[in-house]
C-alpha positions as CSV (number, residue, x, y, z in Angstrom):
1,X,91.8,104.4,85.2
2,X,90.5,101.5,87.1
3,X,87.2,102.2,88.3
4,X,87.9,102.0,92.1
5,X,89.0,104.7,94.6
6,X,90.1,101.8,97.0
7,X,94.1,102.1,97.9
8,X,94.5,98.3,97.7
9,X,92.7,98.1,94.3
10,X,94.8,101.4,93.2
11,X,98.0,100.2,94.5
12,X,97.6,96.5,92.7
13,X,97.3,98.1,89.7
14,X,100.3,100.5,90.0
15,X,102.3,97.4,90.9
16,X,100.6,95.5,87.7
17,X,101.4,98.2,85.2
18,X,104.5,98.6,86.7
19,X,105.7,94.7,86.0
20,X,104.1,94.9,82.6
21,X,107.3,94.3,80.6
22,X,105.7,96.5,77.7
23,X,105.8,99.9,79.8
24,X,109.1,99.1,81.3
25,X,111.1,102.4,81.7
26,X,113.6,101.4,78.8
27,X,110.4,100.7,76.5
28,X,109.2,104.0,76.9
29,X,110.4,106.2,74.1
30,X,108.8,109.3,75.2
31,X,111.1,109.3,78.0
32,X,113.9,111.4,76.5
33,X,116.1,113.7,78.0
34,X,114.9,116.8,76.6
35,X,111.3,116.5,76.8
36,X,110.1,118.7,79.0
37,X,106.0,119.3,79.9
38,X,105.3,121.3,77.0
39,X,106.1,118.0,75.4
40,X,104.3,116.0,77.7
41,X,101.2,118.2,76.8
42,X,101.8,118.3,72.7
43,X,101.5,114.3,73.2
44,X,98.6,114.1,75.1
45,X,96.8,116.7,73.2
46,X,97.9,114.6,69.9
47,X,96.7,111.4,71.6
48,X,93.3,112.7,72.6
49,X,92.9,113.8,68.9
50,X,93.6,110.4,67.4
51,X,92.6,108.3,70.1
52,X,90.1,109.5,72.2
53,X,88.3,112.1,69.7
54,X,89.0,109.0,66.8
55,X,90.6,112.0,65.0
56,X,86.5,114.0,64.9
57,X,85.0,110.3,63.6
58,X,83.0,109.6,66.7
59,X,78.9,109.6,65.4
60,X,76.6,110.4,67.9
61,X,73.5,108.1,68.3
62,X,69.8,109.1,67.7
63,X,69.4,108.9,71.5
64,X,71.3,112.2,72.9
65,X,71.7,110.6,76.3
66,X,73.8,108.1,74.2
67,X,76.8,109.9,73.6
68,X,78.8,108.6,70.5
69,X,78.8,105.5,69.0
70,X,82.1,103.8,69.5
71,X,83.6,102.0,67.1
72,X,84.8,98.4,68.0
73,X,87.8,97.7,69.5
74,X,87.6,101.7,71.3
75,X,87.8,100.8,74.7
76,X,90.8,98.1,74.4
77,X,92.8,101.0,72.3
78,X,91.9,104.0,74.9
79,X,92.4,101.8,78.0
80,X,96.0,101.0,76.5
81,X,96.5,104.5,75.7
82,X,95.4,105.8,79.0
83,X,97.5,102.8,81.0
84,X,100.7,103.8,79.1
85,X,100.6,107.6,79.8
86,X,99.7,106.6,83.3
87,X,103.1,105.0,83.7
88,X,104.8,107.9,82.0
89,X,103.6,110.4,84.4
90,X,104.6,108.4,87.2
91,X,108.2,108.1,85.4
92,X,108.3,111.9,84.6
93,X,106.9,112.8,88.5
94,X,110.1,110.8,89.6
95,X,112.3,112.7,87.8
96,X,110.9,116.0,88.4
97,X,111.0,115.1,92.0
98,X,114.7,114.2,91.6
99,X,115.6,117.4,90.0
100,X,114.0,119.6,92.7
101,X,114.5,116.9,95.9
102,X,117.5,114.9,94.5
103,X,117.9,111.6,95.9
């Protein structure tokens, strides 16, 4: 997610997306009680449809060592996306570890 395998540069960034009041735990509405990782899946899988696959709109380029053509404004939406569910797993982790470990 950040384009670094460095612990310092990993760990800054847990600890900024952490802070972020926008991804604090009681902003997360995905974080319900009965969720469980079927769930978890049927969101990402929606996600990557809409977001990552722009719901089948991506064009490739004439160039097939291009990839797709992205439309503007992609990359801010995905990284969001991608930051978000980040912090979700590491909620969801925490709880599963709870259940099985307790405190």
């Amino acid at each position: 997610i950040i384009g670094s395998q460095s612990y310092q540069a990993v760990s800054n960034e847990a600890i900024r997306l952490r802070n972020r009041p926008d991804l604090a735990k009681a902003e997360l509405k995905e974080l319900t009680a009965n969720a469980g990782m079927e769930q978890w899946a049927k969101e990402s899988y929606d996600l990557a449809v809409e977001v990552a696959y722009a719901k089948g709109t991506l064009k490739g380029s004439n160039d097939r060592n291009d990839g797709p053509v992205l439309p503007t404004g992609y990359t801010d939406v995905a990284k969001a996306v991608a930051e978000r569910r980040v912090v979700l797993a590491g909620y969801r982790l925490n709880d599963v570890l709870h259940e099985i470990y307790g405190e």
